[in-house]
C-alpha positions in Angstrom: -4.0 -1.3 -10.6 -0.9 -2.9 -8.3 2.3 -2.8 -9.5 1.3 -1.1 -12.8 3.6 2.2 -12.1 6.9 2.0 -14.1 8.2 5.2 -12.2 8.3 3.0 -8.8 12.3 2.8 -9.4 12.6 6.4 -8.7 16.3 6.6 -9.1 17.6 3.2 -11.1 15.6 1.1 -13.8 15.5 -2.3 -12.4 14.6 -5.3 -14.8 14.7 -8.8 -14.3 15.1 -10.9 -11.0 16.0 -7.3 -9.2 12.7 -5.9 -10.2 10.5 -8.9 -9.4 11.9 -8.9 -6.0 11.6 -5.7 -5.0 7.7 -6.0 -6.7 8.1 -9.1 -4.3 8.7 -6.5 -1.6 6.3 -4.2 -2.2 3.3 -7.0 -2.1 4.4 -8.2 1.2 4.5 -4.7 2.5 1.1 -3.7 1.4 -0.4 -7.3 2.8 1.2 -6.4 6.0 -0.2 -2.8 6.0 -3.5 -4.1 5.4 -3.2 -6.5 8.4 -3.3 -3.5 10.1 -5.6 -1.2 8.4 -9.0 -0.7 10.6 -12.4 -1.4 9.2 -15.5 0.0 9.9 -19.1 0.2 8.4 -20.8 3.6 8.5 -24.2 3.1 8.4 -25.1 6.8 7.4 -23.4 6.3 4.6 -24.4 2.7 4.1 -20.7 2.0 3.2 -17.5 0.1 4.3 -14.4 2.2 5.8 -10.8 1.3 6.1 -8.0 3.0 7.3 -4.1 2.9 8.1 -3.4 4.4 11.2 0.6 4.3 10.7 0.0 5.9 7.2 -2.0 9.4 7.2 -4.0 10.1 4.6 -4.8 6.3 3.3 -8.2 5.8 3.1 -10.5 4.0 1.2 -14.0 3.7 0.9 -16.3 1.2 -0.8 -20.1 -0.9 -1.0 -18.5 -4.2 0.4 -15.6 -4.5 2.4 -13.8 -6.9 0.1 -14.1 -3.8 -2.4 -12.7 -1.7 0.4 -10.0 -3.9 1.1 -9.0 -3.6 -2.7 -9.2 0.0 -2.8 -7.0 0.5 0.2 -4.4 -2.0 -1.1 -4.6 0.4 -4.6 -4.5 3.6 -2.2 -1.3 2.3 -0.3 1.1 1.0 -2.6 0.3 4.8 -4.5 1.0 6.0 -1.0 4.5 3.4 -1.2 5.3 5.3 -4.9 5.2 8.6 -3.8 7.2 7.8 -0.8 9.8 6.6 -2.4 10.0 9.1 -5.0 10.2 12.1 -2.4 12.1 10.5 -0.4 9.9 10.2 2.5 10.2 7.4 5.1 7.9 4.7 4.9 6.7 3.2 8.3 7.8 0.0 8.9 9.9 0.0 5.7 12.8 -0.7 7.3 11.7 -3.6 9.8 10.0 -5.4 7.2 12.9 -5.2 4.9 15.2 -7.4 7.6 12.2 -9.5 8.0 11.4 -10.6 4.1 
């Protein structure tokens, strides 16, 4: 479920305006990663594949590729979470902030 995860504000509980930007943020980050994400349909498996090549480990896979699509959208804002609460960098994180 997007934007379900109250522990996204890993160091500061944000409420209001602040919070709906930054969940503002985080939508427009995960539309841009999944401009990006590759798709593919695996006929051994009879399934629909979708990847992020800028973010290892996101993967998703799924009947239909709108199902697919949903499932990596799900799979990358978890990636997002954990980022931010380990303090990892986030590909792109930075650009897109000047940009929104």
């Amino acid at each position: 479920m997007l934007l379900s995860n109250d522990n996204f504000y890993p160091s500061k509980t944000y409420s209001g305006k602040r919070k709906k930007e930054m969940e503002l943020f985080l939508i427009k980050y995960i539309n841009e990663m999944l401009k990006k994400a590759n798709y593919e349909y695996d006929s051994a498996v009879n399934s629909w594949c979708a990847s992020v090549d800028k973010l290892p480990g996101v993967y998703a896979q799924a009947d239909t590729i709108e199902d697919v699509r949903s499932e990596l959208a799900e799979i990358i804002e978890e990636y997002v979470f954990v980022s931010l609460q380990e303090g990892h960098p986030l590909p792109e994180f930075k650009n897109f902030r000047k940009v929104a």
